[in-house]
KOLZAMI-789283 format. One line per field, with one value per residue: residue number from 1; x, y, z of N, C-alpha, C in turn; residue in three letters. Coordinates in steps of 0.05 Angstrom, whole numbers. Example, Ala and Ser with C-alpha at 12.3 -4.5 7.8 and 13.67 -1.06 7.14 Angstrom:
2
n c(1_2)
n_u c(264_257)
n_v c(-114_-45)
n_w c(156_142)
ca_u c(246_273)
ca_v c(-90_-21)
ca_w c(156_143)
c_u c(264_258)
c_v c(-66_1)
c_w c(156_157)
res c(ALA_SER)
END
This chain:
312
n c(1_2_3_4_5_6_7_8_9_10_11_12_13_14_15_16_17_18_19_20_21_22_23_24_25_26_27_28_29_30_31_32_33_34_35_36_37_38_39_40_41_42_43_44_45_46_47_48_49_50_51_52_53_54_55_56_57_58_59_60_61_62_63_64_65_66_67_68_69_70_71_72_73_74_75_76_77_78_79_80_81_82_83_84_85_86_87_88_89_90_91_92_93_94_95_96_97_98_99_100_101_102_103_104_105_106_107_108_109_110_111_112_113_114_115_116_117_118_119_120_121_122_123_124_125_126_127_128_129_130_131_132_133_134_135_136_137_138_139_140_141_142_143_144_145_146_147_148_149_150_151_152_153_154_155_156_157_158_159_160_161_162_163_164_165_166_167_168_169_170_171_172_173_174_175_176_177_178_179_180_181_182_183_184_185_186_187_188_189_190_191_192_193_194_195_196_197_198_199_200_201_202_203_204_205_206_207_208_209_210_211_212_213_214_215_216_217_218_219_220_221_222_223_224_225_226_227_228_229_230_231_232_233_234_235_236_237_238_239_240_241_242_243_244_245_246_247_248_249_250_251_252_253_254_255_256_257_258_259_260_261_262_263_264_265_266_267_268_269_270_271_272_273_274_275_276_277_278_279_280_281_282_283_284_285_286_287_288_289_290_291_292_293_294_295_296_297_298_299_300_301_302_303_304_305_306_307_308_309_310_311_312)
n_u c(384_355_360_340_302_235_181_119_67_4_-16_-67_-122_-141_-206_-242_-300_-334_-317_-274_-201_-159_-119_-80_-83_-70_-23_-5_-14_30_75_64_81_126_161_152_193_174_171_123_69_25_-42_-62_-113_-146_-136_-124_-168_-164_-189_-229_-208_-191_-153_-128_-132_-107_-44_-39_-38_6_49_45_62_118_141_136_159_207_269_278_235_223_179_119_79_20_-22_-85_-111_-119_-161_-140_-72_-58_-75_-40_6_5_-4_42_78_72_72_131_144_128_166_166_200_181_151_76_57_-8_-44_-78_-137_-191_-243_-317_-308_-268_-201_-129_-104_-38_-8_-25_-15_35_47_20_61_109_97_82_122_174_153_178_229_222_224_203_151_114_51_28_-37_-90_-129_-147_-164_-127_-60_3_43_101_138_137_150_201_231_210_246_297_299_291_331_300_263_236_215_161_100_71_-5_-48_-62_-35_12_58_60_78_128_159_162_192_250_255_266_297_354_345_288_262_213_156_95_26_-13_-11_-14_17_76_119_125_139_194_221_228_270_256_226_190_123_57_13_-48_-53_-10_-23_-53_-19_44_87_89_85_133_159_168_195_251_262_264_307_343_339_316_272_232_216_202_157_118_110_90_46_10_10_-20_-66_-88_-96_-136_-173_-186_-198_-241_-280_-297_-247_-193_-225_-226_-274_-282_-227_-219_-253_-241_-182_-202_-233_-186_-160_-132_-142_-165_-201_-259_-295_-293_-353_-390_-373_-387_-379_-370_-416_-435_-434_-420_-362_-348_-346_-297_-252_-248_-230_-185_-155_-153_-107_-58_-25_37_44_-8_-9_-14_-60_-128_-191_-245_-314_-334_-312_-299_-334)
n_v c(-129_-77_-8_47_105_110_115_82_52_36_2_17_-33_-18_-31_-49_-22_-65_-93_-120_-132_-84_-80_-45_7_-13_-13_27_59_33_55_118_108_82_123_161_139_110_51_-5_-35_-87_-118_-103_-113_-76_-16_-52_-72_-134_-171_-169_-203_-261_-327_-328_-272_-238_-268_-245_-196_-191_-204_-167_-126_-144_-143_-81_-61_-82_-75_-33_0_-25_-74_-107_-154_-147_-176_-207_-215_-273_-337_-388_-424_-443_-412_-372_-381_-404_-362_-327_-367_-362_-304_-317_-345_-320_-276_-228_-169_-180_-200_-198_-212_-218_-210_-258_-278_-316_-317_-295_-256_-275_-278_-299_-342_-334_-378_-397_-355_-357_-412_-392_-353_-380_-427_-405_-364_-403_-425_-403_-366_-319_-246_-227_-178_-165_-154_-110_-90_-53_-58_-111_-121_-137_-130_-159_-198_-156_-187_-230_-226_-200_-253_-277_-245_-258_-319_-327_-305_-281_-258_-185_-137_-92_-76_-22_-4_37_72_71_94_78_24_25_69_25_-18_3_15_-38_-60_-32_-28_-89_-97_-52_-11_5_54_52_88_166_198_176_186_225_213_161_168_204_169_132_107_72_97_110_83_78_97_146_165_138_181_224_216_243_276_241_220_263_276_236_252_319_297_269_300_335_385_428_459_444_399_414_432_405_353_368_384_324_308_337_314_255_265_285_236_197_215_212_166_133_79_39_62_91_145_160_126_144_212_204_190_232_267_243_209_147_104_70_28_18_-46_-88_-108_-51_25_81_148_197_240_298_290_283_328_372_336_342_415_410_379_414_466_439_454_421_400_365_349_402_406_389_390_374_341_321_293_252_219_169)
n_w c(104_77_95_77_68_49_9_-5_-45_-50_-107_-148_-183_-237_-266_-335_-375_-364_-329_-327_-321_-336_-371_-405_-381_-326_-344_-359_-319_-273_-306_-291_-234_-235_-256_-215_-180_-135_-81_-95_-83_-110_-120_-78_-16_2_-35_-75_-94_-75_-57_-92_-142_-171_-181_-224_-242_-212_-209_-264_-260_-221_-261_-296_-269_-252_-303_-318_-276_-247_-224_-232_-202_-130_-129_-102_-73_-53_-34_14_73_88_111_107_127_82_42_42_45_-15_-49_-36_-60_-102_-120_-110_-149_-204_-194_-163_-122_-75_-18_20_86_106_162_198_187_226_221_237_277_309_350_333_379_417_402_363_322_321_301_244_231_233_202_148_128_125_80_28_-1_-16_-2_44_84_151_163_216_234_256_239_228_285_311_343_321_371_406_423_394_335_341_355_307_266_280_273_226_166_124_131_117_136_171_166_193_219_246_313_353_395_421_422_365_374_405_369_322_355_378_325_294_252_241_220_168_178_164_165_155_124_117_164_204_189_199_251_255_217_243_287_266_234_166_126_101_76_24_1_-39_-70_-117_-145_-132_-140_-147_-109_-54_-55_-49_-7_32_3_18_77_78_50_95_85_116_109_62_72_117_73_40_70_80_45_28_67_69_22_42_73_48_22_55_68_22_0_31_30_-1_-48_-74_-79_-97_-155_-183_-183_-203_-253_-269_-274_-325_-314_-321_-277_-280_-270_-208_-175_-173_-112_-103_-94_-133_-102_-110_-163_-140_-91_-123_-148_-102_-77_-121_-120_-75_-72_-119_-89_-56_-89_-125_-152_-184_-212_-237_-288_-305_-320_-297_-306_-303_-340_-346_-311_-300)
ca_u c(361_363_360_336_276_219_142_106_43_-8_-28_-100_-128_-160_-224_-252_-332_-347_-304_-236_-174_-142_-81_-66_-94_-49_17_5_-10_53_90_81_97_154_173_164_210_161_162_90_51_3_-60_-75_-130_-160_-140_-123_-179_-158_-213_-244_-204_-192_-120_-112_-133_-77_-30_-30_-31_39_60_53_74_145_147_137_181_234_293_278_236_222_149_125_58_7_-45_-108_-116_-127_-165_-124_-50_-47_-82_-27_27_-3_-2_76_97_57_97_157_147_122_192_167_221_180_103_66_43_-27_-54_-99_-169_-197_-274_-337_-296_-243_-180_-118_-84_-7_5_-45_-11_60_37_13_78_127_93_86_158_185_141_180_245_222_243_183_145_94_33_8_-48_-109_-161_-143_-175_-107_-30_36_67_129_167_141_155_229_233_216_261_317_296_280_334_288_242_244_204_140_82_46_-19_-50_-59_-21_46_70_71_94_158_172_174_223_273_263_275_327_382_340_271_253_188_135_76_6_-25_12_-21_37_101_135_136_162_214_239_239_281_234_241_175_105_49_-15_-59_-54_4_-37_-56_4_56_120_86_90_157_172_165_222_267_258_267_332_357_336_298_242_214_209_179_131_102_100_78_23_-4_-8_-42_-93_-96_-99_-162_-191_-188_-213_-268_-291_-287_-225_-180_-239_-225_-297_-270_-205_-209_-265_-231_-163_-205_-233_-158_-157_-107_-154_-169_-212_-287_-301_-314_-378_-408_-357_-400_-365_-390_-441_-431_-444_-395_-337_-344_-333_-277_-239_-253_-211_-152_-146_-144_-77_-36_-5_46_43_-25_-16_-10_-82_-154_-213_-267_-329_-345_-289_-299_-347)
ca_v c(-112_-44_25_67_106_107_115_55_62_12_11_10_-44_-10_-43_-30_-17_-99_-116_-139_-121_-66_-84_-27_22_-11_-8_64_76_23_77_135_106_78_145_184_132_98_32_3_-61_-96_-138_-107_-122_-52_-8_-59_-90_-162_-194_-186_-218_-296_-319_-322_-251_-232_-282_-237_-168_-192_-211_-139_-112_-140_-127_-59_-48_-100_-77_0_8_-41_-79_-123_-165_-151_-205_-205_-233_-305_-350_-411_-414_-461_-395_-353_-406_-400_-331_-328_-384_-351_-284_-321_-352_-298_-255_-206_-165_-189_-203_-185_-233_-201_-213_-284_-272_-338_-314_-291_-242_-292_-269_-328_-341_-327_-404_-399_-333_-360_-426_-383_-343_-405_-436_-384_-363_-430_-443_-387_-351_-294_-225_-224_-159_-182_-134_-114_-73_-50_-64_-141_-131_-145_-140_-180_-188_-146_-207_-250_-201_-206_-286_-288_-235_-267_-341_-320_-277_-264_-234_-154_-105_-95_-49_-15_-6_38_95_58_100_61_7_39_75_-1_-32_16_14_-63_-75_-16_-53_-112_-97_-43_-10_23_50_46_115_177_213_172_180_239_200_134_184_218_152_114_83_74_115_108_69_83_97_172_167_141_202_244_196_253_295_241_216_288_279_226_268_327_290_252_327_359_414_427_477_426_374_421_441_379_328_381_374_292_302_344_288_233_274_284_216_184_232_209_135_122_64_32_83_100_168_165_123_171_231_198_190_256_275_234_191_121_87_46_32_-1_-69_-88_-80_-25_29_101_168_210_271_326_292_281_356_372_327_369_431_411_371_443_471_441_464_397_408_346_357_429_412_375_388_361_342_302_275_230_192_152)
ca_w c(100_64_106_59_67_15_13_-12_-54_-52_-125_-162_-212_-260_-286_-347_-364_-367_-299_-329_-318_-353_-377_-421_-364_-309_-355_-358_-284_-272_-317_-267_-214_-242_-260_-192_-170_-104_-84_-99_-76_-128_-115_-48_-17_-8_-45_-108_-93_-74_-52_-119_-164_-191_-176_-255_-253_-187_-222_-286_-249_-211_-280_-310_-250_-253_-330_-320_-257_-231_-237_-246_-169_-117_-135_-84_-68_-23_-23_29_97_91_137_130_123_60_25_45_24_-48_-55_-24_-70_-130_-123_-112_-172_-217_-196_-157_-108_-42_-8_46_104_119_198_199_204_224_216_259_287_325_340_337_401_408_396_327_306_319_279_223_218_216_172_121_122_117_53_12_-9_-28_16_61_97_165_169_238_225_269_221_237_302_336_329_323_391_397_423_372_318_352_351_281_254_297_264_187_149_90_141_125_152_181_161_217_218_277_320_384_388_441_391_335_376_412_341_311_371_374_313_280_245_234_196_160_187_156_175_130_130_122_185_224_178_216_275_241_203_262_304_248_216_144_106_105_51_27_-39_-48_-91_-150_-154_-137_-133_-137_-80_-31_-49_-45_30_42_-12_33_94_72_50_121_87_136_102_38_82_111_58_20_77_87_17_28_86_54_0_54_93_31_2_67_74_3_3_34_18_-18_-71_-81_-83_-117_-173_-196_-186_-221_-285_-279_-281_-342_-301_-330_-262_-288_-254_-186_-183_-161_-105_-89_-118_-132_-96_-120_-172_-121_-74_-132_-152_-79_-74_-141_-106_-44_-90_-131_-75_-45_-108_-121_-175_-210_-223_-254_-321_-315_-321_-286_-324_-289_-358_-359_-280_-297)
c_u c(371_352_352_309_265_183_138_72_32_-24_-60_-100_-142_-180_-245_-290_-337_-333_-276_-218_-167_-126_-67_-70_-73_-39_22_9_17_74_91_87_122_169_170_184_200_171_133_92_25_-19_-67_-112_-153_-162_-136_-146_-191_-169_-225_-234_-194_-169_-116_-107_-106_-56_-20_-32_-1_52_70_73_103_158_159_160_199_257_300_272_233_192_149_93_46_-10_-65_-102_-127_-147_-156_-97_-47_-49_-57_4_24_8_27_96_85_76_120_156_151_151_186_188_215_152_105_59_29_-31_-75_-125_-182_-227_-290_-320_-275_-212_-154_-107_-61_-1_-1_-19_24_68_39_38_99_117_98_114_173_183_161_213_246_223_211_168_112_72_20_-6_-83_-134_-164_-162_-152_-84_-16_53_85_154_160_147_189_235_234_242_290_327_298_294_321_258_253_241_178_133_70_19_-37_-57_-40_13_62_74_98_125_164_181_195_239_280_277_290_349_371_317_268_222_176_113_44_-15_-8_18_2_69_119_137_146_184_234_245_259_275_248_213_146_91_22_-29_-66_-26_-4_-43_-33_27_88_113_99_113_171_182_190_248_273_264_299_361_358_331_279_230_202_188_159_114_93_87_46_3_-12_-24_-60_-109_-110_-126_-182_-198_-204_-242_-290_-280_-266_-213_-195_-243_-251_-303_-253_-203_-234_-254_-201_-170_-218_-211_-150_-136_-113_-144_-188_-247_-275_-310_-327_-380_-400_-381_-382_-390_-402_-431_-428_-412_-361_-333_-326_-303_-247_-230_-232_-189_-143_-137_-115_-59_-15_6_35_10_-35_-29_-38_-107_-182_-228_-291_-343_-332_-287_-314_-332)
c_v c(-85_-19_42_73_105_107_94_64_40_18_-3_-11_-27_-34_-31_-24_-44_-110_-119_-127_-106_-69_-56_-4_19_-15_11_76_64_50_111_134_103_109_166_164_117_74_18_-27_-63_-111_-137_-113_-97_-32_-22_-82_-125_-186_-203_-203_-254_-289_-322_-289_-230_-235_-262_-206_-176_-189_-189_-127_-113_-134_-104_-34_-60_-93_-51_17_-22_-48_-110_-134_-168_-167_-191_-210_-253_-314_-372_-407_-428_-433_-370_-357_-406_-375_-317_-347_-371_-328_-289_-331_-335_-272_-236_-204_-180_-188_-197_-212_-211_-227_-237_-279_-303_-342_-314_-277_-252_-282_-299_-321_-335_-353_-404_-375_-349_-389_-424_-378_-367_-421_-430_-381_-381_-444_-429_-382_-330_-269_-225_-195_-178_-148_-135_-90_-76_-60_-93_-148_-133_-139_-152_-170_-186_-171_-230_-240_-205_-235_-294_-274_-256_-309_-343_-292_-267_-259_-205_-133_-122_-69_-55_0_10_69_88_69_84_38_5_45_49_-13_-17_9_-13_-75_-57_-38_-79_-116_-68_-41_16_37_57_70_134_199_198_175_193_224_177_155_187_195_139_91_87_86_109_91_74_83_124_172_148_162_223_228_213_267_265_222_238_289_261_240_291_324_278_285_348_385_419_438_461_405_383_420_414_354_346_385_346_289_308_326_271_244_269_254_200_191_218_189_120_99_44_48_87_132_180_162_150_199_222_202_211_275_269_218_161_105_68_48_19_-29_-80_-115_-61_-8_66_126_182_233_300_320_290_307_376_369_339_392_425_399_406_462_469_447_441_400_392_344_385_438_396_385_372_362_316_283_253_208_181_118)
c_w c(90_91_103_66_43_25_-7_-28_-70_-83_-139_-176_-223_-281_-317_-353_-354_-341_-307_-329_-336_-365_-384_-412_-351_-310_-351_-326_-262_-274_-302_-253_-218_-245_-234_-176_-135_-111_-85_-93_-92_-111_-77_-35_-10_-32_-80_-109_-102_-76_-74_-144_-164_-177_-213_-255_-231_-208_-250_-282_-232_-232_-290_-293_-250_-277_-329_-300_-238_-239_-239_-214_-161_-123_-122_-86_-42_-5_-3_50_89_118_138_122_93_34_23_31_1_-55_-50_-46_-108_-141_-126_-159_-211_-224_-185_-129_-75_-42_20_60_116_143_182_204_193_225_239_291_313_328_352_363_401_399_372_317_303_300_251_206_207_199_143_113_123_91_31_25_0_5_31_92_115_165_194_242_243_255_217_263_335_320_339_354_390_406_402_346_321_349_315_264_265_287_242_180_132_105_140_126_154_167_186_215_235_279_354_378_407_430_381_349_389_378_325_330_377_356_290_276_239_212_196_169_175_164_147_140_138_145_203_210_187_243_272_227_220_294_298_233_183_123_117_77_58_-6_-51_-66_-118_-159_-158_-124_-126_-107_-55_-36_-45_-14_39_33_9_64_97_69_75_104_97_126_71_53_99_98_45_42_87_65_18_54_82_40_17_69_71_17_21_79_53_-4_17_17_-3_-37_-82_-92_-100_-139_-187_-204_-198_-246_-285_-286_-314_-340_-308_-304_-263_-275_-225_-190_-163_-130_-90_-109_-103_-120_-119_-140_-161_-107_-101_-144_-140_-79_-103_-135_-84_-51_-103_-113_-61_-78_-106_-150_-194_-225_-239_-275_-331_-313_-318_-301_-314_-312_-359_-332_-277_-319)
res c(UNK_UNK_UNK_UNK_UNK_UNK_UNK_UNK_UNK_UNK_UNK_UNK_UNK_UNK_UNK_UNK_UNK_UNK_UNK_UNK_UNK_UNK_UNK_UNK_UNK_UNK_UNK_UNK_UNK_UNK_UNK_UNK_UNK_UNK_UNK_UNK_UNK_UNK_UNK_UNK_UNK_UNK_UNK_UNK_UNK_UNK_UNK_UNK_UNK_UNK_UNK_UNK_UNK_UNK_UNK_UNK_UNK_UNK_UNK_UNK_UNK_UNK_UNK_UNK_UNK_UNK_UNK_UNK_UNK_UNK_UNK_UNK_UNK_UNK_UNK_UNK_UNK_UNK_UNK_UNK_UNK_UNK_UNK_UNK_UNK_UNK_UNK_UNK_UNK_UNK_UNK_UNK_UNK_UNK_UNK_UNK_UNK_UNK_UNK_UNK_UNK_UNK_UNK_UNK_UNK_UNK_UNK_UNK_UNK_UNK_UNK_UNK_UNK_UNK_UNK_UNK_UNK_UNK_UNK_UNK_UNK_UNK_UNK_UNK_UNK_UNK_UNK_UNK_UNK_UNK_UNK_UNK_UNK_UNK_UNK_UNK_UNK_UNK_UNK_UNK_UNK_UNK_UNK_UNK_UNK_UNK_UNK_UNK_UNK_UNK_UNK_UNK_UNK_UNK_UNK_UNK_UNK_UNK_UNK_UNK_UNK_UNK_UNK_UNK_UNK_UNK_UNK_UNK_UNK_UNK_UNK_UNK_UNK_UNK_UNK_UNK_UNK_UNK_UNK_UNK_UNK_UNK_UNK_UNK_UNK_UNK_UNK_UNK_UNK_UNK_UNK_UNK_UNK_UNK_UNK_UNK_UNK_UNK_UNK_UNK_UNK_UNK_UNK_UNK_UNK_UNK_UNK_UNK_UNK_UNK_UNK_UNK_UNK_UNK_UNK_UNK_UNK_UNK_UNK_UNK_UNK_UNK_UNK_UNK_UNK_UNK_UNK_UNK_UNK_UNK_UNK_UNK_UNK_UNK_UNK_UNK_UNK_UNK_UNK_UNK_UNK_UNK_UNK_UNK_UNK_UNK_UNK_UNK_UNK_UNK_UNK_UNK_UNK_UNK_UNK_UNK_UNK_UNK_UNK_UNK_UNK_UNK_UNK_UNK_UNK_UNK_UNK_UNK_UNK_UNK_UNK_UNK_UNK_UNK_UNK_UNK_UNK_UNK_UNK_UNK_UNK_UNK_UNK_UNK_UNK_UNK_UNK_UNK_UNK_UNK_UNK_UNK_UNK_UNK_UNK_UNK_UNK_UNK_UNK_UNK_UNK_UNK_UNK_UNK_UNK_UNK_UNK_UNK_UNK_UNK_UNK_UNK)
END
């Protein structure tokens, strides 16, 4: 397993007016990430929103994705939550296939708000990671309902070398600091929202992931840079700028970018539309939301100009 920290940045599809995929939108938005140097996750299921697309239309967003950045950063697959395992097996052997560096195993949601037993969940995981190769990250994330018990979490790592890391998910620090100290030296742990990344940082975790670096993708790698250098006064300042971002973004749509991609293409950043029936905030509120980005003085946005004609 690698050591290294890094912030993770769950990236957008960009749709264009008619629904379809962008291509020539999300090469470009590929192209800055690539260039602040993140690792990024495609075809998630919030913020790249997963749920809505075909697997041709997944299938040929992984495709670009490793085009544009295998080999240069780390580009990995996030997939959805499934409800059976055969769906999860597809989507694991799809990526593998495709070439991308690694996938996610999202949490099982087996419908009508059920949550699996430990025998179902422990089921799910050997299965899955048995079907596949490829470098594999487990998600145990609150918005499931439930998480990954820390000794089965331990069993698998301990069973499956090309298990490696976990994203966390949460506000449970008791958790969060057990799973770093369990599993230091063995997975790589993240956590998903960047309101917890100083306390994964300074436990030995390995970064944080989220969808505010579409927008400012050097600021919040600025924050591990900073952190890796022990400048405190750098990683003040700068993890206090993505927190601004991250208040503001979940104030105004959160991870359902109802918020963001709007205000990206008022950037003239081409996030594309929402696809339906996500439906983007209001004019009043994306004004607002301008107003409180200008406000944090985020470099990389210096050299740009808001313009509300252009976020629709």
């Amino acid at each position: 397993m690698t050591t290294s920290r890094s912030v993770v940045v769950i990236c957008i599809t960009p749709f264009d007016a008619d629904g379809r995929v962008d291509e020539v939108a999300l090469r470009a938005h590929l192209g800055r990430l690539r260039e602040a140097g993140v690792c990024v996750y495609v075809v998630g299921s919030g913020s790249g929103e997963g749920y809505s697309l075909t697997r041709e239309e997944r299938d040929r967003i992984m495709t670009i994705a490793v085009e544009e950045l295998k080999g240069r950063i780390p580009v990995r697959a996030m997939g959805c939550e499934p409800r059976l395992i055969d769906d999860m097996i597809e989507f694991l052997q799809s990526a593998e296939r495709i070439g991308l560096d690694a996938a996610q195993i999202f949490s099982l949601e087996i419908g009508h708000g059920s949550k699996p037993t430990r025998a179902e969940l422990e089921r799910y995981y050997c299965s899955v990671i048995e079907s596949t190769s490829i470098p594999l990250y487990l998600s145990s994330h609150q918005a499931s309902g439930y998480f990954i018990p820390l000794d089965l979490i331990e069993k698998l790592a301990a069973k499956y070398p090309h298990l490696t890391g976990v994203a966390y998910g949460g506000s449970d620090l008791d958790y969060l600091s057990a799973l770093i100290r369990r599993m230091r030296g063995r997975l790589d742990v993240h956590c998903a929202g960047a309101y917890n990344a100083m306390t994964v940082l300074a436990l030995g975790g390995n970064g944080y992931m989220g969808p505010e670096g579409n927008l400012a993708p050097k600021l919040c790698a600025s924050v591990i840079a900073a952190f890796d250098a022990g400048d405190l006064e750098a990683l003040r300042t700068n993890f206090d700028k993505v927190m601004g971002l991250w208040s503001i973004t979940s104030h105004y749509g959160g991870s359902m970018l109802r918020g963001l991609k709007p205000l990206m293409n008022a950037y003239g950043l081409r996030a594309g539309s929402l696809r339906s029936p996500r439906v983007p905030i209001g004019e009043n509120d994306l004004r607002d939301m301008i107003a409180a980005v200008e406000a944090l003085q985020i470099p990389e946005l210096a050299g740009l100009k808001a313009d509300l004609s252009r976020a629709v």
